[in-house]
MARTOR-595098 format. One record per atom (N, C-alpha, C): residue number from 1; x, y, z. Coordinates in steps of 0.001 Angstrom, whole numbers, plus 524288, in hexadecimal, padded with zeros to 5 digits. Layout:
- NUM	X	Y	Z;
...
END
This chain:
- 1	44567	93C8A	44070;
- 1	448C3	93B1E	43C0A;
- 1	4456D	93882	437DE;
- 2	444FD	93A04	431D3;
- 2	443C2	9366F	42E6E;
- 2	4460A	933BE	42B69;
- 3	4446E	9312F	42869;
- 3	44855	92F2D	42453;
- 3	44A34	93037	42028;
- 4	44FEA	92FC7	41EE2;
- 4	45211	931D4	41AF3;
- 4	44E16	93266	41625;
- 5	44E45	9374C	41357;
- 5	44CE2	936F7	40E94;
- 5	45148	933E9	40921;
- 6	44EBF	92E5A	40745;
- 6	45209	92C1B	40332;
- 6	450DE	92DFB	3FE38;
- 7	45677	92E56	3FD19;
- 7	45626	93175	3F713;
- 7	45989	92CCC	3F3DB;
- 8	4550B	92828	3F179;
- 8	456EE	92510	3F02E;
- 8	45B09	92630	3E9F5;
- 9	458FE	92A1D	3E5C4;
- 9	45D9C	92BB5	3E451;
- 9	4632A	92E6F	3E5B0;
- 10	46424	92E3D	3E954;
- 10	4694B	92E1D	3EAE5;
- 10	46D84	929B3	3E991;
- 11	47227	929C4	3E715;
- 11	474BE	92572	3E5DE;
- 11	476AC	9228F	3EC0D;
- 12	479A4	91E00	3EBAD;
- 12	47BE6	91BAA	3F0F4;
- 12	47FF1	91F4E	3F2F2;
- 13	4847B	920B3	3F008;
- 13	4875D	92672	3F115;
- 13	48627	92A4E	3F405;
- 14	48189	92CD1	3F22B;
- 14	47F8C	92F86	3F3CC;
- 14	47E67	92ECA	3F98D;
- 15	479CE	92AD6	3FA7B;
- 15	4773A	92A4F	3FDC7;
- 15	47D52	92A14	402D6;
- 16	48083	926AD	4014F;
- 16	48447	92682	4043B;
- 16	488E4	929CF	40752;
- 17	48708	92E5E	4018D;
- 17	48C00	934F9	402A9;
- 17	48FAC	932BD	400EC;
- 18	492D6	93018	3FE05;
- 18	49704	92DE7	3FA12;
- 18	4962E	92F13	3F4D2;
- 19	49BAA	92F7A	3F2C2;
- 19	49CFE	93132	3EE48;
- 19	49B50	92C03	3E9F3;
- 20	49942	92E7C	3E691;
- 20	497C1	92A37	3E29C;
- 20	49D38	92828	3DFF8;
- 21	49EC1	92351	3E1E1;
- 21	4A493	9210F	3E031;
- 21	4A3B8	91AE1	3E0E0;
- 22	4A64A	91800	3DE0F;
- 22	4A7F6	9122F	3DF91;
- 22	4AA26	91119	3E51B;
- 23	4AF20	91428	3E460;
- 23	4B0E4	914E4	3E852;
- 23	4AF9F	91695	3EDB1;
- 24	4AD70	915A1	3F17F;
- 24	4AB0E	916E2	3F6C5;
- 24	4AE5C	91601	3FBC0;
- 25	4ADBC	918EF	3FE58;
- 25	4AE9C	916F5	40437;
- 25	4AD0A	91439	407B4;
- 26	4AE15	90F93	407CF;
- 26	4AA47	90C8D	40B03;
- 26	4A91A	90DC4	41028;
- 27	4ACC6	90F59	411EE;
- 27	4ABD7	91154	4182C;
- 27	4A82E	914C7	419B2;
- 28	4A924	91958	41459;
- 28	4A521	91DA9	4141A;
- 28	49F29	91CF7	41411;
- 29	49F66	91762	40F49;
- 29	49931	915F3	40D62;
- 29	496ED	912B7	412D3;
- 30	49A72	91027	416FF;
- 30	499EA	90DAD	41A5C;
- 30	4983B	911A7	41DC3;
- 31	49864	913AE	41EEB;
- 31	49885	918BD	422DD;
- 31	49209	91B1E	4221C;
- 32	490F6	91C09	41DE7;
- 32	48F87	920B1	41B55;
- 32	48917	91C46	41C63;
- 33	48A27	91803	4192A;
- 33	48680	9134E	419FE;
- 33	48178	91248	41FCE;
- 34	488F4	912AC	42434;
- 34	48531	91453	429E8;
- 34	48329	91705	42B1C;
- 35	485FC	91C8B	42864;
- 35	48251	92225	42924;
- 35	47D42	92157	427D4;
- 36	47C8B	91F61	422DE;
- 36	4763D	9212E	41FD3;
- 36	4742F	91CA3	42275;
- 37	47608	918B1	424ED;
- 37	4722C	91359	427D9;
- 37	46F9E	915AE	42C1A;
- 38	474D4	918B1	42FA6;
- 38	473EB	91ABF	43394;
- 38	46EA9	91EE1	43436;
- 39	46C16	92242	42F87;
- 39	4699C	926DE	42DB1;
- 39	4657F	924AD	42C88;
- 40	4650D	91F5B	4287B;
- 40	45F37	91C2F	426F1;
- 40	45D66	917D4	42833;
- 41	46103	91775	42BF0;
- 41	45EA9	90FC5	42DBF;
- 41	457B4	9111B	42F7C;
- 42	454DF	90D98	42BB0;
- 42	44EDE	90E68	42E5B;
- 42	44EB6	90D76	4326F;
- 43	450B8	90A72	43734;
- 43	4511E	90A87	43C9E;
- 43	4504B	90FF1	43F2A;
- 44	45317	91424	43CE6;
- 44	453F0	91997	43E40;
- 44	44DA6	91C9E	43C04;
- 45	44A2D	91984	43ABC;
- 45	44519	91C65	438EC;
- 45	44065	91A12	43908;
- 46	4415F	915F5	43C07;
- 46	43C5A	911D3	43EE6;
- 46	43881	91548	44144;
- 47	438B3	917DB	4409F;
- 47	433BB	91C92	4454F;
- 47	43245	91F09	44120;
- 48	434AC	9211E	43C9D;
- 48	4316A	923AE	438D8;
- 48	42C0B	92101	434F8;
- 49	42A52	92447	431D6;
- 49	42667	92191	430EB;
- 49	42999	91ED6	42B4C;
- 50	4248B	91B58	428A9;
- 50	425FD	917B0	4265F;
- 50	427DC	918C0	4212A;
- 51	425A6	91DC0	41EAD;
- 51	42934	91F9B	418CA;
- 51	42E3C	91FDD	41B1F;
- 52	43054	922FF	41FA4;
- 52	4350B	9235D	422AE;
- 52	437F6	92001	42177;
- 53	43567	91BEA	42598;
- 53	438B7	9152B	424A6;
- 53	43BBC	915B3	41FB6;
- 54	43727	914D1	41C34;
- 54	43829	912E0	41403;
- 54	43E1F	91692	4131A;
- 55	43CD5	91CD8	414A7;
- 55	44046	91E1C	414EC;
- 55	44687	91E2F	415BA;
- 56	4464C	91BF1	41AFA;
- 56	44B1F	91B56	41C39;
- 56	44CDA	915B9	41C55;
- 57	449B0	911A8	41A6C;
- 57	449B2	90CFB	41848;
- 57	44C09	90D4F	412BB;
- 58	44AC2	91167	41078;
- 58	44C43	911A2	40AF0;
- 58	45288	91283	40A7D;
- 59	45431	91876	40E34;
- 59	4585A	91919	40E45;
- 59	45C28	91576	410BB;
- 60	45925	91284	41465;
- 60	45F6B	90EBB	41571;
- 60	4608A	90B69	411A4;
- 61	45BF8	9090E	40E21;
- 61	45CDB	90599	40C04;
- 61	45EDE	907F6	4069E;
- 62	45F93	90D71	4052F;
- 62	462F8	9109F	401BF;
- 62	467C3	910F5	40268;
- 63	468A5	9111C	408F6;
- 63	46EC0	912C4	40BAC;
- 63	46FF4	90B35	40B64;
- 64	46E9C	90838	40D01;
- 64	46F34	90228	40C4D;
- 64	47218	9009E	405B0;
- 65	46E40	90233	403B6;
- 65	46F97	900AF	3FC23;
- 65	473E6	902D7	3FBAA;
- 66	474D6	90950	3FB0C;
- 66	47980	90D1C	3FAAD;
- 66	47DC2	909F3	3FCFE;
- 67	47C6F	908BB	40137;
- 67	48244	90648	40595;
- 67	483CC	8FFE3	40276;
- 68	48087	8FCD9	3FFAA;
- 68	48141	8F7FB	3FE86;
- 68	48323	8F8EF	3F797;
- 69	482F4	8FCE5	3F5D7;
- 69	482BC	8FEA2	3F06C;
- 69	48952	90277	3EF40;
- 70	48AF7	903DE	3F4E4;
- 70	48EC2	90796	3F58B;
- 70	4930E	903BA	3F560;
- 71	49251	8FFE1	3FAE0;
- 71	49616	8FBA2	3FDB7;
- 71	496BA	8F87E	3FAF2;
- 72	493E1	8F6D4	3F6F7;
- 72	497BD	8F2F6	3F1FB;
- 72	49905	8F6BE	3EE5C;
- 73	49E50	8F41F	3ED06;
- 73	4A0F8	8F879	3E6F4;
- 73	49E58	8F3B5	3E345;
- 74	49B45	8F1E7	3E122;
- 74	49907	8F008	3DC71;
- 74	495C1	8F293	3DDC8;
- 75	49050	8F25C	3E068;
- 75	48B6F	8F651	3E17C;
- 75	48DB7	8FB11	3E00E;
- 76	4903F	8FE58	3E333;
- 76	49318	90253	3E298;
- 76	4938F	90444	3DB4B;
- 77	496E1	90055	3DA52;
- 77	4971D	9006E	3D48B;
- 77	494CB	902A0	3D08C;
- 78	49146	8FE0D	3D1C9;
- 78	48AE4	8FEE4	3CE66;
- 78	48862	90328	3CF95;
- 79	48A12	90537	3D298;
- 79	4837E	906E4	3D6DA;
- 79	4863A	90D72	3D2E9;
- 80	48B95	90EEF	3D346;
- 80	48D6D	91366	3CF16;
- 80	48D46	91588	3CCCA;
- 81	48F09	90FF5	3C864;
- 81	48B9F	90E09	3C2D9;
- 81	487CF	91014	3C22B;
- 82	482DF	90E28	3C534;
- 82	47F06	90E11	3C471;
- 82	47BBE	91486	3C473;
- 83	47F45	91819	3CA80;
- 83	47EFF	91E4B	3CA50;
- 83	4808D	91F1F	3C630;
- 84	484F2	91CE2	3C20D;
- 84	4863A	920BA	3BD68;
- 84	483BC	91D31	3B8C5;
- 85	48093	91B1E	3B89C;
- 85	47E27	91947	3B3D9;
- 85	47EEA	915FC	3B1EB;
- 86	480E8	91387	3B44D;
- 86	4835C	90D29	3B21C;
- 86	47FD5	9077C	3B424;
- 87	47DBF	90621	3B097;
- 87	47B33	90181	3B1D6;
- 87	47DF8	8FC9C	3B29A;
- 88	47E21	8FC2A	3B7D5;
- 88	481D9	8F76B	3B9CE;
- 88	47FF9	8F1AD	3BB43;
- 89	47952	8F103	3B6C2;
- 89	477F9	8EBEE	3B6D3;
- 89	47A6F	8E8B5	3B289;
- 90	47EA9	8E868	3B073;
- 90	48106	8E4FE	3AE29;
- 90	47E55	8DF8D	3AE55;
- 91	47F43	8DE9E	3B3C7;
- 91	47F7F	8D9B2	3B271;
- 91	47B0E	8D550	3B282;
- 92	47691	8D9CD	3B265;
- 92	470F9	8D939	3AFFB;
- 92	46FFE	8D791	3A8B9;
- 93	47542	8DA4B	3A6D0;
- 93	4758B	8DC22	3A19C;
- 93	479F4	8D9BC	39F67;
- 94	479D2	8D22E	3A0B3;
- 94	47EEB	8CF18	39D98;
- 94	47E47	8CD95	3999A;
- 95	47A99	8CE35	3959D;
- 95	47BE6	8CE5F	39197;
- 95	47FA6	8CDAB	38CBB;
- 96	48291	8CBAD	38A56;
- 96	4889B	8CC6F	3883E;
- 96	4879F	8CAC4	382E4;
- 97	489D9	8CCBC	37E36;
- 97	48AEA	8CB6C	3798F;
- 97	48B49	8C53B	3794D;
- 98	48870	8C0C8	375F9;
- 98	48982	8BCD7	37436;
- 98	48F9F	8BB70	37308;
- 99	49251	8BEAA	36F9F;
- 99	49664	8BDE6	36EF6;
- 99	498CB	8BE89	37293;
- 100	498EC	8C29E	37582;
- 100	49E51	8C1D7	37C45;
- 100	49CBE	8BD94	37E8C;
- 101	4987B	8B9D7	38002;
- 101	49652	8B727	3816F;
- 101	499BE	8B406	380BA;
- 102	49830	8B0C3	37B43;
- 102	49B27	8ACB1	378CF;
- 102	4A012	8AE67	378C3;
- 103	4A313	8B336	37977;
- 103	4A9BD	8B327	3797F;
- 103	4AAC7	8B033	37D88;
- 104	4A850	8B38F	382A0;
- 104	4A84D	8AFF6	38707;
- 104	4A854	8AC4C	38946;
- 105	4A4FC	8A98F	38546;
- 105	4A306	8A513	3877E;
- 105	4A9B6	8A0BB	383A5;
- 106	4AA17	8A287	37EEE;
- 106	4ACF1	89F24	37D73;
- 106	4B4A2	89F85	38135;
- 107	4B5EC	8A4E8	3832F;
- 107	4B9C9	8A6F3	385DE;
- 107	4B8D6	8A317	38BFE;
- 108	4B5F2	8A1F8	38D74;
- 108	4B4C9	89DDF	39119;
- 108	4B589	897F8	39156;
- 109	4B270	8975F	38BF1;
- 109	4B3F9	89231	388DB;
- 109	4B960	89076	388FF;
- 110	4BC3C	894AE	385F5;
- 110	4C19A	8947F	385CD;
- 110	4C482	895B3	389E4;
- 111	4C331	89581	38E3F;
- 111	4C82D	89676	39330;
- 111	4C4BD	8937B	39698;
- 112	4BFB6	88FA6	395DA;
- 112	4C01A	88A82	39927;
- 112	4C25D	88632	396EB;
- 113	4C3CB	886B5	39039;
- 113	4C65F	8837C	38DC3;
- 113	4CB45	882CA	38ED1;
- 114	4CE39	887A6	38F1D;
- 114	4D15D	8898F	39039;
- 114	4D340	88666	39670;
- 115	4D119	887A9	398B7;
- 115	4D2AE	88653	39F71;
- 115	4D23B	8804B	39FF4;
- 116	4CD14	87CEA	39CBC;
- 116	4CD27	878A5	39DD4;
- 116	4D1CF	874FE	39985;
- 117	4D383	877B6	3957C;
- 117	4D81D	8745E	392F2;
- 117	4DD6C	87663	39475;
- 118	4DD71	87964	398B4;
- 118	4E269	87D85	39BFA;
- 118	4E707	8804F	39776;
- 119	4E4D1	8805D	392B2;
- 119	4E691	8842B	3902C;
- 119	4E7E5	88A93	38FD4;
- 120	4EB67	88B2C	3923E;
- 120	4EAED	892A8	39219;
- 120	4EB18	893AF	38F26;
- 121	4ED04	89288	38A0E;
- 121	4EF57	89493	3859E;
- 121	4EAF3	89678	380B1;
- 122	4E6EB	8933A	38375;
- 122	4DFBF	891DD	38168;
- 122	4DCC3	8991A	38344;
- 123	4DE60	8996F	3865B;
- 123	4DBC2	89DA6	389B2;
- 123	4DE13	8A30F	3855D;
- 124	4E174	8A430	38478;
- 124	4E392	8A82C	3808E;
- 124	4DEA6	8A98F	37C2A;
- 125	4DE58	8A497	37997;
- 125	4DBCD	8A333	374F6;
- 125	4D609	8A6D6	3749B;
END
């Protein structure tokens, strides 16, 4: 037996046999998870030689990411996004107009003013 050949462009979907969706089956991705553990655990290739190992070292730790990237719906999310072109580092990129800033900052002002003189009628304004 050798070790899987990894075809690291493959998406997580893919690698998994699931439909590219938000929506998933967990039971399925659960399942599917043991299968490919079951197929690349490097345990299963300790006798081969050592590119081997890298090999099937690589792929579990492909089938590992996929499975931790699938099993959260935020990872999940992004991870989509990111197949369809969407750059989902936002929040690398906070940045904001001076002026929304200061709206903000004064809309804050006014509803701790607000709360500490227990005026509701202040909060409208």
């Amino acid at each position: 037996m050798s070790a899987p050949a990894v075809d690291l462009q493959q998406d997580f979907f893919t690698v998994f046999s699931l439909p590219r969706s938000f929506l998933l089956d967990n039971a399925a991705l659960d399942q599917r998870y043991r299968d490919l553990q079951s197929q690349v655990h490097p345990d299963k290739f300790s006798h081969l030689s050592d590119a081997e190992k890298r090999l099937s070292m690589q792929w579990a730790t492909r089938v590992n990411e996929g499975y931790q990237t699938l099993r959260d719906p935020l990872k999940r999310g992004r991870y989509l996004l990111t197949l369809h072109g969407v750059d989902t580092q936002e929040e690398h990129n906070t940045a904001m107009p001076m002026d929304f800033l200061m709206q903000q900052m004064e809309w804050r002002e006014g509803l701790q003013d607000a709360i500490a003189a227990k005026d509701i009628d202040a909060l409208d304004a």
